[in-house]
ZAROLUM-411536 format. One line per field, with one value per residue (C-alpha): residue number from 1; residue in three letters; x, y, z. Coordinates in steps of 0.25 Angstrom, whole numbers, plus 5000, padded with zeros to 4 digits. Example, Ala and Ser with C-alpha at 12.3 -4.5 7.8 and 13.67 -1.06 7.14 Angstrom:
<rs>
n	1 | 2
res	ALA | SER
X	5049 | 5055
Y	4982 | 4996
Z	5031 | 5029
</rs>
This chain:
<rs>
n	1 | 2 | 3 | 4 | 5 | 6 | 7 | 8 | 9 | 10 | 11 | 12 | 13 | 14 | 15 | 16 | 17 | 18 | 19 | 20 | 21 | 22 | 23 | 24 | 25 | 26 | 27 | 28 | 29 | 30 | 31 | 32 | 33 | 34 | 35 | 36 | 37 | 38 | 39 | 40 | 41 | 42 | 43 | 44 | 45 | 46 | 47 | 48 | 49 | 50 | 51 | 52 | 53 | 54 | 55 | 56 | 57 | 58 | 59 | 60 | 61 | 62 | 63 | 64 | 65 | 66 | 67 | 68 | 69 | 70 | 71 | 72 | 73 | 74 | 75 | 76 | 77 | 78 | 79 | 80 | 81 | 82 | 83 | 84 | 85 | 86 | 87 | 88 | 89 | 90 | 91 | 92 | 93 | 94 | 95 | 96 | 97 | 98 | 99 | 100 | 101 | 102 | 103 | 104 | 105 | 106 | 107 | 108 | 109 | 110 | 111 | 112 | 113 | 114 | 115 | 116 | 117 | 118 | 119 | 120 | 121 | 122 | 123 | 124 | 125 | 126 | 127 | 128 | 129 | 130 | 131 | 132 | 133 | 134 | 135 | 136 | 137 | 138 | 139 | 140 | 141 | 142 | 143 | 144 | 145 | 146 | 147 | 148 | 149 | 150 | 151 | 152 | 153 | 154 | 155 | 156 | 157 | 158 | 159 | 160 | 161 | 162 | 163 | 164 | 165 | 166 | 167 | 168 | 169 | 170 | 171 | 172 | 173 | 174 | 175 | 176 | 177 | 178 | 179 | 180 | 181 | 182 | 183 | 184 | 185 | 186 | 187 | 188 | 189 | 190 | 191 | 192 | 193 | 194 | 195 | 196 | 197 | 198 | 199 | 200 | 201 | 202 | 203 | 204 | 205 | 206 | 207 | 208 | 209 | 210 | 211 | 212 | 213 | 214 | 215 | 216 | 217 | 218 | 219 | 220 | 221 | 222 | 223 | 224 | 225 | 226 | 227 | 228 | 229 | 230 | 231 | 232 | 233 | 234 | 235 | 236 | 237 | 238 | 239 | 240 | 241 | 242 | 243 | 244 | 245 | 246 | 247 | 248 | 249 | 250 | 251 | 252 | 253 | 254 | 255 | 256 | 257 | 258 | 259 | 260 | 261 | 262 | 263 | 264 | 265 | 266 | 267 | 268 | 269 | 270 | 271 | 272 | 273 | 274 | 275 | 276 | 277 | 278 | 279 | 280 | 281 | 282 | 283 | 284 | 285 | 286 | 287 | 288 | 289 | 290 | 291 | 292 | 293 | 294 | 295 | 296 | 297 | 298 | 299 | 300 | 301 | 302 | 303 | 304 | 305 | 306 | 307 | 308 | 309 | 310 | 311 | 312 | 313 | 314 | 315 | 316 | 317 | 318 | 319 | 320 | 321 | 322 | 323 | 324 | 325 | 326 | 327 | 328 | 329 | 330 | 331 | 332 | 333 | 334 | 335 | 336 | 337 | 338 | 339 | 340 | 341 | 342 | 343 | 344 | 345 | 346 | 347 | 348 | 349 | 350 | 351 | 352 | 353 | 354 | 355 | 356 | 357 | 358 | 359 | 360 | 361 | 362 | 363 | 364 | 365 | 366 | 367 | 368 | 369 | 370 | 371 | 372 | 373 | 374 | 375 | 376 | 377 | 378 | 379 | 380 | 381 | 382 | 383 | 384 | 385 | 386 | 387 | 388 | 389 | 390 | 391 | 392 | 393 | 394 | 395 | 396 | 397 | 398 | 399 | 400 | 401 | 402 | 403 | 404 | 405 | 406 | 407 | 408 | 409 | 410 | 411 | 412 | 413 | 414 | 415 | 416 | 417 | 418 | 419 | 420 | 421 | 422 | 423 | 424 | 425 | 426 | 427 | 428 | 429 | 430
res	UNK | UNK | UNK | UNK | UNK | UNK | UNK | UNK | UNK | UNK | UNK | UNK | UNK | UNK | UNK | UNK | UNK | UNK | UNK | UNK | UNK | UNK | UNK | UNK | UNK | UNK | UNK | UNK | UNK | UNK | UNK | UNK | UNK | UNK | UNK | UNK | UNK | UNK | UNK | UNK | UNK | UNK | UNK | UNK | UNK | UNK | UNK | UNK | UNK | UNK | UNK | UNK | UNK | UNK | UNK | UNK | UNK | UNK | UNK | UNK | UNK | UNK | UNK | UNK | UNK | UNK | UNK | UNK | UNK | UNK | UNK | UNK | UNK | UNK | UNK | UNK | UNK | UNK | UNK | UNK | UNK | UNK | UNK | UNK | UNK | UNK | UNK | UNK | UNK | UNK | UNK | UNK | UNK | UNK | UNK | UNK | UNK | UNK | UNK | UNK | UNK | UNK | UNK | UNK | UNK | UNK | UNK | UNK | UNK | UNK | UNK | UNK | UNK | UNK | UNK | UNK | UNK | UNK | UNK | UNK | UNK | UNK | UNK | UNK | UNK | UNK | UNK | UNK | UNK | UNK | UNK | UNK | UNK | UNK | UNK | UNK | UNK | UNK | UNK | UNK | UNK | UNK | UNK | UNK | UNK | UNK | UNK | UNK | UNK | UNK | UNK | UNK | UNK | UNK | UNK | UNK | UNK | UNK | UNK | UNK | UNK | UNK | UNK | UNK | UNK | UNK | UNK | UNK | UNK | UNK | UNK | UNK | UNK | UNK | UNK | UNK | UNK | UNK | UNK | UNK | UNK | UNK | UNK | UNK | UNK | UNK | UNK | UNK | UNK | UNK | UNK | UNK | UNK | UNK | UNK | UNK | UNK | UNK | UNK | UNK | UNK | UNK | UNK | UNK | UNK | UNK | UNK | UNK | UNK | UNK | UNK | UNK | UNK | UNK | UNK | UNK | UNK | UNK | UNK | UNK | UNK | UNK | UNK | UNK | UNK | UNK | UNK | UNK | UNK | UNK | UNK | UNK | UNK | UNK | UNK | UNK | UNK | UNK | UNK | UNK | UNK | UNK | UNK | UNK | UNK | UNK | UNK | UNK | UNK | UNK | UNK | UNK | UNK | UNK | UNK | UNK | UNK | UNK | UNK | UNK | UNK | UNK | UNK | UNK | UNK | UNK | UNK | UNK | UNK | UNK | UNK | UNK | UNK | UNK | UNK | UNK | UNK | UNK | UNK | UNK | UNK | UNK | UNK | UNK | UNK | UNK | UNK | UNK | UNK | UNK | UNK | UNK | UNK | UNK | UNK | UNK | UNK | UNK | UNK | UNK | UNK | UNK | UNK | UNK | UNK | UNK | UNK | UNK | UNK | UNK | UNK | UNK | UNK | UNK | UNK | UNK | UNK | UNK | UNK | UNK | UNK | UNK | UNK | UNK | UNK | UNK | UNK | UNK | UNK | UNK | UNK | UNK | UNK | UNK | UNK | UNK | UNK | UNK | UNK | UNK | UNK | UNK | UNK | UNK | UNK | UNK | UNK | UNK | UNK | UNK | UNK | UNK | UNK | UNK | UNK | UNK | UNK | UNK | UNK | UNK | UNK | UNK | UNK | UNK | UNK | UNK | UNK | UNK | UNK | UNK | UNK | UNK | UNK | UNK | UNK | UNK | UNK | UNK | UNK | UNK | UNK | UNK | UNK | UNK | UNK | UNK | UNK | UNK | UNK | UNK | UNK | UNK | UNK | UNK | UNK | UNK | UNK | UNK | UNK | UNK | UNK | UNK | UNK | UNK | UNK | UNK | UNK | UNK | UNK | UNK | UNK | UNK | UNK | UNK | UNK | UNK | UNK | UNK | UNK | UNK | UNK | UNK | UNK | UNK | UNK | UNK | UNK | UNK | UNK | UNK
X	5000 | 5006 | 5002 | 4999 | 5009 | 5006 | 4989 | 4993 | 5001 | 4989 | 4980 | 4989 | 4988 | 4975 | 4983 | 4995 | 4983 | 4977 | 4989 | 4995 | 4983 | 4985 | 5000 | 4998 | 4986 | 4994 | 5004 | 4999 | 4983 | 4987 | 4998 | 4986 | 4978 | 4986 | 4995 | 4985 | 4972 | 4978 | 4972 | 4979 | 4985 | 4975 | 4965 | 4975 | 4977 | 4962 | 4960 | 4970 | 4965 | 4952 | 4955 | 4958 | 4945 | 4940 | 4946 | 4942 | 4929 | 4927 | 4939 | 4930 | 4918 | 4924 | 4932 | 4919 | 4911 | 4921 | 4920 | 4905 | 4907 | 4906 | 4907 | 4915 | 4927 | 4928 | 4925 | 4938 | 4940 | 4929 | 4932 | 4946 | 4942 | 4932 | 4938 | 4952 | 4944 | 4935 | 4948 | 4956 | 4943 | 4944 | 4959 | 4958 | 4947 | 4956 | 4969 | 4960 | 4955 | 4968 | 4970 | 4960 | 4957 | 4943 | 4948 | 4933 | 4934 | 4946 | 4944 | 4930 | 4935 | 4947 | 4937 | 4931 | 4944 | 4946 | 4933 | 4935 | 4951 | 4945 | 4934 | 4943 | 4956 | 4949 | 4944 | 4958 | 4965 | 4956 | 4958 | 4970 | 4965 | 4955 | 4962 | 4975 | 4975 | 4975 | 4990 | 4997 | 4989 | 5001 | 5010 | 4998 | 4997 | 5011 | 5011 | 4999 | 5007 | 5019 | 5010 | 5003 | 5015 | 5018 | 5007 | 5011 | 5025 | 5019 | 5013 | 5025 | 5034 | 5025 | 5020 | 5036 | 5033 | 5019 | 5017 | 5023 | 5025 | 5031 | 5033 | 5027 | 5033 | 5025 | 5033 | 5020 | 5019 | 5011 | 5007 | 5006 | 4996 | 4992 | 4985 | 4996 | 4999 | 4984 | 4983 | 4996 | 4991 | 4976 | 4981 | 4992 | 4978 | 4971 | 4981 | 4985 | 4970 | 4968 | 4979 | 4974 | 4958 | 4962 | 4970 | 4965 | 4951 | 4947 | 4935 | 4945 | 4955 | 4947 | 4942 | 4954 | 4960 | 4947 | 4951 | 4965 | 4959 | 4957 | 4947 | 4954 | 4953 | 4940 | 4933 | 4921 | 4912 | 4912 | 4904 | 4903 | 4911 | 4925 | 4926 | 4930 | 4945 | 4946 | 4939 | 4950 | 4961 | 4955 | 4952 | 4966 | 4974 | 4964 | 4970 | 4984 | 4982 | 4977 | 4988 | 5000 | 4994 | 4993 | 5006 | 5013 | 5004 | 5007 | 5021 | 5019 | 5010 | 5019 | 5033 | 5037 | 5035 | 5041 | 5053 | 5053 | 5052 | 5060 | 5072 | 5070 | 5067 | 5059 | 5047 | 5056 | 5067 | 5060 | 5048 | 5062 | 5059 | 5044 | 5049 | 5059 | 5048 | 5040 | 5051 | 5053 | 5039 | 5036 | 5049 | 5045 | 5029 | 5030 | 5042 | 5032 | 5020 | 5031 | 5035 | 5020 | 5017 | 5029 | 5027 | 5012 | 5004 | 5004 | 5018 | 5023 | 5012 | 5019 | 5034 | 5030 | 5023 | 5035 | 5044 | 5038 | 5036 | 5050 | 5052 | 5043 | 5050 | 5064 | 5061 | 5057 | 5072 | 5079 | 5084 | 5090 | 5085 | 5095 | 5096 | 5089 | 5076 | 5076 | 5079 | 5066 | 5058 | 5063 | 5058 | 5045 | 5042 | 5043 | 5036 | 5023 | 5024 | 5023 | 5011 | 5002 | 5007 | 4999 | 4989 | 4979 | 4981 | 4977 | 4965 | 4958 | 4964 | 4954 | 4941 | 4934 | 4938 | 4923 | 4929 | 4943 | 4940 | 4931 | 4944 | 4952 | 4945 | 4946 | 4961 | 4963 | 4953 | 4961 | 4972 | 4967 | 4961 | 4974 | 4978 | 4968 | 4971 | 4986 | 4990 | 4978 | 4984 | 4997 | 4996 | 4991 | 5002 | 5013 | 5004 | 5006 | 5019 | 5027 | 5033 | 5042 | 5028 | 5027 | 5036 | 5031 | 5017 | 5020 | 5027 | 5016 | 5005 | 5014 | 5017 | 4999 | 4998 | 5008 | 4999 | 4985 | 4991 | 4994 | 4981 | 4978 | 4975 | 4968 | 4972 | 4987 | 4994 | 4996 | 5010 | 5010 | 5023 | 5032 | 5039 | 5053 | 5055 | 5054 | 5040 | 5038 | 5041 | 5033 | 5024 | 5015 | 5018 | 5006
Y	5000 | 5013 | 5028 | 5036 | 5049 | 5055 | 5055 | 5058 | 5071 | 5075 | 5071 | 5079 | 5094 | 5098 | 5095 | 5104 | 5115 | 5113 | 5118 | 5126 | 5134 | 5131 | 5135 | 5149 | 5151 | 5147 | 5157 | 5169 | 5171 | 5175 | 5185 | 5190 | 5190 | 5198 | 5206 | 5208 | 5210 | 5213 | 5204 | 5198 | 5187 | 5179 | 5184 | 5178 | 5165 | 5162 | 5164 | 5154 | 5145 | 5143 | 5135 | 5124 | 5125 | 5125 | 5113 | 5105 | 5105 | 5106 | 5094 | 5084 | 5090 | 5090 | 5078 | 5070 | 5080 | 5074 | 5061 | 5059 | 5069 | 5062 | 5070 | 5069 | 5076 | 5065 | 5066 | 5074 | 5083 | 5094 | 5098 | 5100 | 5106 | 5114 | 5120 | 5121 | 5132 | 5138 | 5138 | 5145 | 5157 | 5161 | 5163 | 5170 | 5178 | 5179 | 5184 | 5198 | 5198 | 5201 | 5213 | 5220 | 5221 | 5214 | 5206 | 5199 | 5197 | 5189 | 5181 | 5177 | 5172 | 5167 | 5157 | 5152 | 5148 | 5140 | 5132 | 5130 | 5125 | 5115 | 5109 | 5102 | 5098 | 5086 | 5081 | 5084 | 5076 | 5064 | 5064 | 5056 | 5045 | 5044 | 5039 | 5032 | 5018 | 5018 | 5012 | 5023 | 5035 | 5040 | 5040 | 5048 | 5056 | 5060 | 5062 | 5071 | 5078 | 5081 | 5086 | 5095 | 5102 | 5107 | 5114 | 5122 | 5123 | 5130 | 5141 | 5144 | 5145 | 5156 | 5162 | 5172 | 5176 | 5179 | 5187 | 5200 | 5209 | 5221 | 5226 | 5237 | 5248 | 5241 | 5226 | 5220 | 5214 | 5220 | 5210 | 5212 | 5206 | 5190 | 5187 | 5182 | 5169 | 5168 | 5166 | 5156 | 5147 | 5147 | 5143 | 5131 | 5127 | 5127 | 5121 | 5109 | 5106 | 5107 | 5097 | 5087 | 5089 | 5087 | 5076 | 5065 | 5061 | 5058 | 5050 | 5041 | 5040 | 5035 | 5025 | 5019 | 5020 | 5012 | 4998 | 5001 | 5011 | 4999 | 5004 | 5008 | 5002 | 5007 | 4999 | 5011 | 5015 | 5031 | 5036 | 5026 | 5026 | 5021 | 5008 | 5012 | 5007 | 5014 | 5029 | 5027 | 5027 | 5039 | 5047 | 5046 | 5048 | 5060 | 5063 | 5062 | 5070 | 5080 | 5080 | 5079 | 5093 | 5098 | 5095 | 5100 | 5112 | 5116 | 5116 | 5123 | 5134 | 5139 | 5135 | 5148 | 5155 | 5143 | 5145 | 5160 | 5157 | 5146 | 5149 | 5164 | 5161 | 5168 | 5161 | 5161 | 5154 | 5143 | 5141 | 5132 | 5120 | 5118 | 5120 | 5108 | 5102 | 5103 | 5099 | 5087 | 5084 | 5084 | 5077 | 5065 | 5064 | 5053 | 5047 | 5045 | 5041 | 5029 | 5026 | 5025 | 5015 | 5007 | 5008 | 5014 | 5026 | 5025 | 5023 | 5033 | 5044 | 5039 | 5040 | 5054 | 5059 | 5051 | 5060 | 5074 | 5071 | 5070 | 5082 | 5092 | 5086 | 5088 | 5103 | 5107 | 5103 | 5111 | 5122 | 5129 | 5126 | 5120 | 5109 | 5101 | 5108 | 5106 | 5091 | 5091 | 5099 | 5090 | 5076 | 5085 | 5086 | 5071 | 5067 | 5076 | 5071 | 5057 | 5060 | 5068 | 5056 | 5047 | 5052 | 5056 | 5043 | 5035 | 5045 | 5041 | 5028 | 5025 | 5030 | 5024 | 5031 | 5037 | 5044 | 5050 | 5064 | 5064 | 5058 | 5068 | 5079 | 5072 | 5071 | 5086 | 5090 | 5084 | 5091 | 5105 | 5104 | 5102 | 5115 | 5122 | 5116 | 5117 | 5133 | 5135 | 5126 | 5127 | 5140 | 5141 | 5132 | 5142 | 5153 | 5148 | 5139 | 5145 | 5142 | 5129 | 5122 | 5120 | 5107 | 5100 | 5102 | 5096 | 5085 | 5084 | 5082 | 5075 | 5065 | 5062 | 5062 | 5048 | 5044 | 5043 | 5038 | 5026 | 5024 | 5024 | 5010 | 5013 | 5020 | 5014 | 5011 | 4995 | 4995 | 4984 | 4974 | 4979 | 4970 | 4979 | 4993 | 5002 | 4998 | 5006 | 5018 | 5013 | 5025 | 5027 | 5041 | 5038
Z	5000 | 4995 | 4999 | 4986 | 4988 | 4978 | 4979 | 4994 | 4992 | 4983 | 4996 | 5003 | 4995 | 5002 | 5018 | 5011 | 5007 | 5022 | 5029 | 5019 | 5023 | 5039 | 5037 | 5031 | 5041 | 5054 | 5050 | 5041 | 5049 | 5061 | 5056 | 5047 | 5059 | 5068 | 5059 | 5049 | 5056 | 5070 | 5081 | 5093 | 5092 | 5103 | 5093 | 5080 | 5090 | 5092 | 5076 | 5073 | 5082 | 5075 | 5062 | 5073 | 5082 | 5067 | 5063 | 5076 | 5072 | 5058 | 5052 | 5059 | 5054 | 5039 | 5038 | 5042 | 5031 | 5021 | 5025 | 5022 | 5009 | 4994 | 4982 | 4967 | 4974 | 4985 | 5001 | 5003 | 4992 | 4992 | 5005 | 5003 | 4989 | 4994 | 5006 | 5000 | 4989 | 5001 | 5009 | 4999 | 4993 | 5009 | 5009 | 4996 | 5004 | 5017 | 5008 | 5003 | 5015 | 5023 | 5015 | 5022 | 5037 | 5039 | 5049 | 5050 | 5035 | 5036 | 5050 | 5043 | 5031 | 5040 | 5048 | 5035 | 5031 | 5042 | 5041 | 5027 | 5031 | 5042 | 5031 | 5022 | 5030 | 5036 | 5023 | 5018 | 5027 | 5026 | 5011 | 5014 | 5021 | 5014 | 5002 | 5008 | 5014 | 5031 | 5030 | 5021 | 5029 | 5037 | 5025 | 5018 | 5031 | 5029 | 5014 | 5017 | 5028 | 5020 | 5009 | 5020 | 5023 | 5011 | 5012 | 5024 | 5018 | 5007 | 5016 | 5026 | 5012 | 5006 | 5016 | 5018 | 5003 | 5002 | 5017 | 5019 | 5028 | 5035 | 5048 | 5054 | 5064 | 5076 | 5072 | 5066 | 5052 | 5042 | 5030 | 5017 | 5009 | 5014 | 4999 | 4993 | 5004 | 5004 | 4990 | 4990 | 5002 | 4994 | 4982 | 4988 | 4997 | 4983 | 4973 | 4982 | 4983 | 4970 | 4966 | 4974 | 4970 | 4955 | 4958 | 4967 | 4965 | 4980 | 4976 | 4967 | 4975 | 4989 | 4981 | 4976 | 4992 | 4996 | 4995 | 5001 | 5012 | 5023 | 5033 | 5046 | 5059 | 5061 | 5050 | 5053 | 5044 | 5041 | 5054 | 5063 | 5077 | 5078 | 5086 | 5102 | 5100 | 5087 | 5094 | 5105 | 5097 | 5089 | 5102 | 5107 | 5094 | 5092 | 5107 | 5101 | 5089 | 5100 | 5109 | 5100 | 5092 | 5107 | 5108 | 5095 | 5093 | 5107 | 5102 | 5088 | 5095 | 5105 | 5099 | 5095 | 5109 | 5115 | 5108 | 5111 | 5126 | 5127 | 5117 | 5112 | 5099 | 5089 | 5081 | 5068 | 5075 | 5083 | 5071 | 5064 | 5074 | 5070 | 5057 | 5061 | 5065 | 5053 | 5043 | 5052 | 5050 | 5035 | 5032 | 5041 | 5038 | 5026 | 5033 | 5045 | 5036 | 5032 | 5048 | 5052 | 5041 | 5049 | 5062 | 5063 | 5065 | 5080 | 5083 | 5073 | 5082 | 5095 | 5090 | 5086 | 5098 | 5107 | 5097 | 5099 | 5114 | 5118 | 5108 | 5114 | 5127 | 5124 | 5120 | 5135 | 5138 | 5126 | 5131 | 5118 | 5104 | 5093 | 5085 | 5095 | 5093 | 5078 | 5079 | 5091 | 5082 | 5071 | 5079 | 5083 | 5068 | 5066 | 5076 | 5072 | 5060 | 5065 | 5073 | 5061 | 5049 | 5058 | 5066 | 5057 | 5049 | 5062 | 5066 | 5051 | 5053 | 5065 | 5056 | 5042 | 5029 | 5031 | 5042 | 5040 | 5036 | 5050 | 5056 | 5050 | 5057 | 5070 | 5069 | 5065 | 5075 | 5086 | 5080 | 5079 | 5094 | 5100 | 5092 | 5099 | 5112 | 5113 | 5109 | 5122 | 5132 | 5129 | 5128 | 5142 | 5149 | 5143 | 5147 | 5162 | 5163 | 5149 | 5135 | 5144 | 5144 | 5129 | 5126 | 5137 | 5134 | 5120 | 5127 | 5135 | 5125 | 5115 | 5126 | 5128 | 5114 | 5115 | 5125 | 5118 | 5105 | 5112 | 5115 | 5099 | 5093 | 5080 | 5066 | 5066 | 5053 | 5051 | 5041 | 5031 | 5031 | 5019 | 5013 | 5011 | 5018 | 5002 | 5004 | 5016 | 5009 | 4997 | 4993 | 4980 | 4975 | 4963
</rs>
């Protein structure tokens, strides 16, 4: 049984439009808000938090939607066609918007955005399963990954060229007009969705995957309740996925201050180890996929949360960043990766192919609560014991996380005997 990487990479584009998107809204909205419009930054931070209260809600809404949707196009595609166009006519909307100072106008049109952004990424991320059979989903996971990435690369590379500014007497930015990476970022989402639409037909395509798609574990029909054994094991990886975003975002949200407090480092300077960690990351996804086919789904989870456990450990005893910190960071972006290339394989794993966009949703809203939870709470216990308190509240999380994963029975990969090691890396690229 082979993965079709080059179908795959197509499956991929619309993940590689979704945080293309996310990327140039994490870092050019709030600069539009504050700078542009002028509010606080509780009032910029209260904003940006509400594409993830959104999405808690709404990705299990959609990716259930999709699941009972049937059209020419296939269960999956209209959604991410649809939404990718509405997503795109909005930022077209937003970008002339900007020019002005209807700060209504644009938050508005801003929230449509959002809900538009949270109707299709559950149905998007579902495609893959969808058509690749239960064994090869982690290297697909990991193709689809990779592919998302690029996406997001995209953004951060253009965004030095296409917004400009100048300072002001006061030290503020005054930016020039935000149209032109607007326009880019809409056009990428659009042409990479595009691609895949006239490409792959969906309906075609699940078809020909049906007879190789075993049923998972489950063996459920779409709808019906998961058998006890098989809801406890969803419960607690859907605890993990919980607590190991608590965990890392915790990290994410704060590192930059941390690094000020702790070392006297500026943002520029310590934003080099995420990137570490981040390079880390995309290089080992499809090496990873190719491990968990080995050794499981499970295992590969719990080497990575051992791995970023003791990480976000070891920090709490650095006292002066170097080389060190990079190899950490390094490890830390390994280990992640471990943890996403299989986790969501094993969540629709436990569910019928009826069910997998629904499934999807659960996973991402599991995700997206812990990023509303952890900036709060964590925020609060630096508030009252300081930035010393951020490491070992990862640890902290990281090291639960271990703990209710071992408690999952369900939704692991079963490797096939090969019969010579070339075979393990034996891919179909047709």
């Amino acid at each position: 049984m082979k993965l079709n990487v080059k179908r795959t990479v197509l499956i991929g584009l619309p993940f590689a439009s979704i945080l293309a998107f996310w990327q140039f809204y994490d870092q050019l909205i709030p600069a539009i808000l504050e700078n542009h419009y002028g509010l606080p930054t509780l009032a910029t931070n209260v904003i940006m938090s509400i594409d993830n209260i959104l999405a808690v809600f709404m990705l299990p809404l959609f990716g259930s939607l999709s699941d009972k949707t049937r059209t020419r196009l296939g269960r999956r595609t209209p959604y991410i066609l649809f939404g990718t166009v509405a997503a795109v006519v909005l930022m077209v909307i937003l970008a002339v918007l900007t020019e002005g100072k209807n700060f209504w106008g644009f938050f508005i049109f801003l929230m449509l955005l959002l809900i538009v952004m949270s109707v299709y990424r559950s149905p998007a991320v579902a495609y893959m399963p969808d058509v690749t059979p239960a064994p090869l989903r982690s290297k697909g996971n990991a193709v689809i990954n990779l592919v998302g990435y690029i996406g997001g690369i995209f953004s951060t590379l253009i965004m030095p060229f296409l917004v400009t500014s100048t300072m002001a007497d006061d030290g503020t930015f005054i930016y020039n007009s935000f149209i032109p990476i607007f326009i880019a970022v809409a056009a990428f989402m659009l042409i990479t969705v595009l691609i895949m639409v006239f490409t792959l037909n969906e309906n075609k395509i699940v078809r020909e995957t049906a007879i190789e798609n075993n049923e998972p574990d489950t063996a459920a029909k779409s709808g019906q309740k998961l058998p006890k054994p098989v809801f406890r094991s969803l419960v607690f990886i859907l605890a993990s996925v919980f607590l190991w975003f608590t965990a890392y975002n915790g990290v994410t949200t704060s590192f930059s201050r941390f690094f000020s407090y702790r070392f006297s480092m500026d943002a520029g300077d310590s934003a080099k180890y995420l990137t570490f960690a981040t390079i880390a990351a995309i290089i080992s996804f499809v090496p990873l996929g190719i491990i968990s086919s080995k050794l499981g789904r499970k295992t590969t989870i719990l080497i990575g949360v051992v791995t970023m456990t003791v990480c976000y450990g070891a920090i709490i005893f650095i006292s002066k960043p170097g080389l060190i910190m990079y190899m950490i960071f390094a490890i830390i972006g390994i280990g992640w990766a471990a943890i996403n290339v299989n986790s969501f394989p094993m969540v629709v794993e436990m569910c019928s192919a009826g069910d997998v966009g629904k499934y999807t949703g659960y996973y991402y809203a599991f995700s997206m609560a812990a990023q509303i939870f952890t900036p709060i709470f964590s925020g609060v216990l630096i508030t009252w014991l300081g930035y010393n308190v951020l490491f070992p509240y990862a640890a902290i999380f990281s090291a639960a996380a271990f703990v209710t994963m071992l408690f999952v029975k369900h939704g692991d990969s079963k490797p096939e005997a090969k019969k010579s090691l070339i075979e393990n890396f034996d891919v179909d690229a047709g």
